[in-house]
N, C-alpha and C positions, 0 to 999 in steps of 0.2 A: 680742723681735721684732726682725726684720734691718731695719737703717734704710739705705735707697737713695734718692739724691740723684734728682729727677725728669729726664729723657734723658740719662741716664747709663746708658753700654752694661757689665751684669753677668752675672755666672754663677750660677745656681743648682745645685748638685750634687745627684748622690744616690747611693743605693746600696741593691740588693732583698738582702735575704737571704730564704730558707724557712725554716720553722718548725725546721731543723736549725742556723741558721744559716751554711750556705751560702751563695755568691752566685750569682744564676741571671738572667738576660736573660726579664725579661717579653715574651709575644707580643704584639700590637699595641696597644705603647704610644704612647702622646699626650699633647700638652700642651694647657689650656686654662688663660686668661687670665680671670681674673673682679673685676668694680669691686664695691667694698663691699656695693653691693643685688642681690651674683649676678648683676648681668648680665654675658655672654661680652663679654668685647671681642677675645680672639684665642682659635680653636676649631682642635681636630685639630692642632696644631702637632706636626712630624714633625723639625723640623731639630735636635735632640740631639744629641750627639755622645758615643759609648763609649770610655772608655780600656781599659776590662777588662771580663772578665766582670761584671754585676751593678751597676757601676761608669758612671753618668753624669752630662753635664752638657750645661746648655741657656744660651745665649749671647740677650740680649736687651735691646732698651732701654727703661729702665722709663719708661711714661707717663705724660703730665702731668695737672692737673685732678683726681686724686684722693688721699687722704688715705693711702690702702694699697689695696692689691690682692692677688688671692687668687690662688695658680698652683696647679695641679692635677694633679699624673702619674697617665694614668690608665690600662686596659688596654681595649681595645674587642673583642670579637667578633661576628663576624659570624651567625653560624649557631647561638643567636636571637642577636640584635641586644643584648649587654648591658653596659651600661661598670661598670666596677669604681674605683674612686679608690685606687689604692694611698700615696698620699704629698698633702699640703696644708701648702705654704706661705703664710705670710702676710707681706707684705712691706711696713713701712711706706715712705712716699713723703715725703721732706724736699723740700720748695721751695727751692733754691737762692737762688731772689731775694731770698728776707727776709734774709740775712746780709752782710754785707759785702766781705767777700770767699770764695773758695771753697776747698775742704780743701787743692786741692795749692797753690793762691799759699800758707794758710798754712804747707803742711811745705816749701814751697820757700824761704817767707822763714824756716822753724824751721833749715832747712837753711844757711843763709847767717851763721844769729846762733849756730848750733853748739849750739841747744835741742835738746840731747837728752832734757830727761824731756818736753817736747810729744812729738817723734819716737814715743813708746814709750808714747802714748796709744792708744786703741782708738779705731776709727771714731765711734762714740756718741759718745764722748768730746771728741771735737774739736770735734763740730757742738755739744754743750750747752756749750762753755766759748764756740765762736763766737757761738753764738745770746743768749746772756747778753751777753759784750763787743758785740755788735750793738745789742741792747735800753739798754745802759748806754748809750752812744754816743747813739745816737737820739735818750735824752732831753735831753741838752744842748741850750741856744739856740743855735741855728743861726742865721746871718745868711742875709739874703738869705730868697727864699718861693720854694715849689714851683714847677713851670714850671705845674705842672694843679694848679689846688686840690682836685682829688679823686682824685691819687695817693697811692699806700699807700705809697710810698720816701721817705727826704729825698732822694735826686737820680733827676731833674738838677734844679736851681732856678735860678733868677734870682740875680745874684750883685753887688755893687757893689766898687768903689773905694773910696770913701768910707762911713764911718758915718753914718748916718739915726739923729739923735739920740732918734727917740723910739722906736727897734726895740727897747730896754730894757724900755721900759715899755708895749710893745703886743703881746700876744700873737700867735704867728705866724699864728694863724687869724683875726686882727682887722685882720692888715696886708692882707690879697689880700680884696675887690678894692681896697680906698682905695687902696694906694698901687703899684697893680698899673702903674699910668703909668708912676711915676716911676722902678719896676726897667726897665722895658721900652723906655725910654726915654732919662733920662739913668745908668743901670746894667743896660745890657742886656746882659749877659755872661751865656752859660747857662753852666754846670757840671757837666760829665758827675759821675758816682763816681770821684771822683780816689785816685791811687794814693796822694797820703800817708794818705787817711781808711784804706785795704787794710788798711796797716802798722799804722796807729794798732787800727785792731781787730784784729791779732794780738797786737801789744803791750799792749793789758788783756786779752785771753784769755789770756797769756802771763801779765801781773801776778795775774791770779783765778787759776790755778793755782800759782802761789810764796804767796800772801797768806791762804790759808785760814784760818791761825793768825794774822794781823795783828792783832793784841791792839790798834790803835789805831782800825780800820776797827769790830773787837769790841764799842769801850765807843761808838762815834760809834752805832752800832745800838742799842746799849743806850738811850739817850738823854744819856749821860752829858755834860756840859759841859767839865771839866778835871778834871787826875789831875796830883795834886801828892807827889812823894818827896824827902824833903830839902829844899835848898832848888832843884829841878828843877820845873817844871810845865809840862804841854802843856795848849794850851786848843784846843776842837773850834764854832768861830766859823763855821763859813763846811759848805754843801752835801759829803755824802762823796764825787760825782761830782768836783768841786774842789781839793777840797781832799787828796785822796790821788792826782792824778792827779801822776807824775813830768813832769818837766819835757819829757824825751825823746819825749811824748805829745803832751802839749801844745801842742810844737812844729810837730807833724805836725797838730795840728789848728787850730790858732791862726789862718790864714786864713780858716775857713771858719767859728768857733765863738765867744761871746762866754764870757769868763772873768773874773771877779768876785771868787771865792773865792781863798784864799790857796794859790799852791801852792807842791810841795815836790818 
């Protein structure tokens, strides 16, 4: 299934042949627009455009609030009144907001660090290594608490200067409302989605595609403790979020994220 970023303007192509496989120009063809329970949301669409015979495409921007949508090429006649479906696409619909940042910041930042095997992903591909580096992200202790305790994003939040000694040991859904004053007050700085957090989630969607085979990431999954050759040993003490995060990372998030684990 075709995965399309929600108002993001695409094309959908197509192409009729007959049963000789010729290409032939359907007569009153149309497009209709359908959300997952078949209801029309765009009916009779005429605005397609031919490069050739048999040969078209239809320019459109896909809508928000649904999961996927159904588009439909269909042939309509008049005289009786009959519509035919010749072609049914089904397009899923990716919410851009849940990721951190979006596909061209990351082949623009792939572009800038001269990653060529990102570059030479597939579309799917980019948004499941994002969506993964987003979710990884996410779950780190975040300083500072939501600006809305009933948004679904970490930003924008409340943000301090200072460490609040017991944010360690208070869960971030136990700090708002107690100590909703004292961000808002004497640490009243909001925090859009800052551009080092962008980077940092290209650079683990960047690291989970080099690291598949990480034979140390491998045994920390396993549950294993330490792995000793010779007289060589690594010991696995500390969160895999932590503790395999490079420092180059870290650095990018180190303002806005609490770090405990040992890193490398």
């Amino acid at each position: 299934m075709t995965i399309y970023i929600a108002g993001e303007a695409v094309s959908d192509y197509r192409e009729f042949t007959d049963q000789a496989g010729a290409n032939y120009d359907p007569v009153g063809l149309l497009i209709d627009i359908l959300d997952p329970d078949g209801v029309v949301i765009d009916a009779d669409l005429d605005s397609y455009q031919s490069s050739e015979t048999g040969k078209y495409y239809f320019v459109y921007t896909v809508p928000t609030g649904y999961d996927y949508i159904v588009i439909n090429w269909k042939t309509v006649s008049t005289t009786p009144v009959i519509e035919l479906v010749l072609h049914q696409t089904v397009v899923s619909i990716y919410d851009i907001d849940r990721l951190f940042c979006s596909l061209l910041y990351a082949d623009n930042y792939a572009n800038m660090k001269l990653n060529t095997t990102w570059l030479a992903l597939s579309r799917n591909e980019k948004i499941a290594y994002l969506e993964q580096a987003t979710q990884f992200i996410t779950a780190l202790p975040w300083k500072g608490i939501p600006v809305d305790v009933d948004q679904t994003t970490v930003f924008p939040r409340y943000m301090y200067d200072k460490r609040l000694s017991n944010d360690l040991l208070v869960p971030e859904s136990s700090r708002y409302p107690y100590n909703a004053n004292r961000y808002r007050g004497l640490y009243n700085t909001t925090v859009e989605l800052p551009d080092a957090v962008k980077k940092a989630c290209c650079e683990v969607a960047f690291m989970n595609l080099k690291e598949v085979d990480n034979v140390h990431i491998q045994n920390q999954e396993l549950g294993i403790k330490s792995v000793s050759i010779g007289d060589q040993s690594v010991s696995y003490s500390g969160s895999r979020k932590d503790m395999f995060l490079p420092v180059n990372i870290t650095q990018l998030l180190k303002p806005y994220v609490f770090f405990n684990g040992r890193i490398i």
